[in-house]
N, C-alpha and C positions, 0 to 999 in steps of 0.2 A: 405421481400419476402422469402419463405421458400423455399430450396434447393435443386434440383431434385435429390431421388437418384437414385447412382451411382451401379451395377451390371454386374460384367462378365459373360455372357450365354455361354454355349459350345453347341458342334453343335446335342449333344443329346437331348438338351430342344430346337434348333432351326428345327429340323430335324420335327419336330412335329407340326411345324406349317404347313407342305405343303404337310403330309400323316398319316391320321386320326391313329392314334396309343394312348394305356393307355394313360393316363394321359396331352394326346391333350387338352383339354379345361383348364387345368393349365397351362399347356405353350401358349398357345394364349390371354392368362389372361393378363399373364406376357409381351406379343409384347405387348397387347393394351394400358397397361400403359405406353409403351414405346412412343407408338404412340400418345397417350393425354396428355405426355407432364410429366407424374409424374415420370416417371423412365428414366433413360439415359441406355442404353444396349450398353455393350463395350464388345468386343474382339479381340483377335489375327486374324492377315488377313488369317491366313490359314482356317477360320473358312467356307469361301465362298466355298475353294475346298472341304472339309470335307463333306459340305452339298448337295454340286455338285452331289459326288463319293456317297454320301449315296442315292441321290434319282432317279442317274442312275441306281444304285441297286433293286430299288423298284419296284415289280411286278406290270405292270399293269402301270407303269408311262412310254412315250416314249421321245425320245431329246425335241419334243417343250414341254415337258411338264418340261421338268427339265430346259430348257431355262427360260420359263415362272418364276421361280420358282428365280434363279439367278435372274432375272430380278428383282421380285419383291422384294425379297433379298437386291438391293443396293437403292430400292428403300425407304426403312425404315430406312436407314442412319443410322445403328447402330457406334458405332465407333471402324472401324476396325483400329487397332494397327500393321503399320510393326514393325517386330522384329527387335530388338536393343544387343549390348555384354552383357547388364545385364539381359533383359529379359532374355534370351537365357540359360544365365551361370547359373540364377537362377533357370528356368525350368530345367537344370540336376540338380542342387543338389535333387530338389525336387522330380522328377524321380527315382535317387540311395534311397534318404531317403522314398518315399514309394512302391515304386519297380511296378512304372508305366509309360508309354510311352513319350516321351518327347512331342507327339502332345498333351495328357490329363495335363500332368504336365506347359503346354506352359499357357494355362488357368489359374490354379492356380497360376503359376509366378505373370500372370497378376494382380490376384486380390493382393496377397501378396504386391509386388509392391506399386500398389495404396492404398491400407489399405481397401480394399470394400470387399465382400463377392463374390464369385463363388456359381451359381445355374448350377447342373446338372441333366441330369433324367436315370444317367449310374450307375445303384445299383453296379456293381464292383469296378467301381473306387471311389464310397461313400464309399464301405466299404473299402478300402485298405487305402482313402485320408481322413477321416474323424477327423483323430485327428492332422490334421493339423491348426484347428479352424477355417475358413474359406469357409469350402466348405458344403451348403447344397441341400440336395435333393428334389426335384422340388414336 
């Protein structure tokens, strides 16, 4: 039996699934494989509030719409990771070493960590984090 893989998403490729922006129908690609079983989607629990506060943000989106939104969020059972002293420690080194936030750096911890790839759809943090070998763009 061949091996689901394994992928850390951040909340700029997940942000995309619940308000039609570029490169929407890539990141909904990437849920459905999650959802039929071929890909496992992991991240950092902070990824719920990330996606929260971004689609409170969103013009045109009201609370039950960002509720709705959470809701279906844990309804796809990604696998959210609380944070651990290595995650943690690991996300600042990697923070100092590409001189990015410790929330975006928390993600790549992750995959580092597990030995798996990080997909984002944040061209900044590509370009700053990308010669880390791990992290590509959605």
């Amino acid at each position: 039996m061949e091996r689901r893989k394994e992928i850390v998403v951040d909340a700029s490729v997940v942000v995309k699934w619940f308000s039609e922006e570029e490169e929407s129908d890539r990141a909904l690609k990437l849920r459905d494989h999650h959802v039929d079983g071929t890909t496992t989607l992991i991240a950092p629990d902070l990824l719920v509030y990330e996606i929260a506060n971004a689609l409170r943000f969103k013009p045109g989106l009201d609370s039950r719409a960002v509720s709705k939104a959470v809701d279906d969020l844990f309804d796809l059972q990604i696998d959210l990771l609380a944070p651990t002293a290595e995650v943690v420690k690991t996300a600042a080194g990697l923070s100092t070493q590409f001189g990015i936030t410790i929330y975006d750096s928390s993600y790549l911890s992750l995959a580092k960590l597990l030995g798996i790839e990080v997909i984002t759809a944040d061209n900044k943090l590509h370009e700053k984090a990308k010669g880390c070998g791990f992290l590509l763009l959605l």
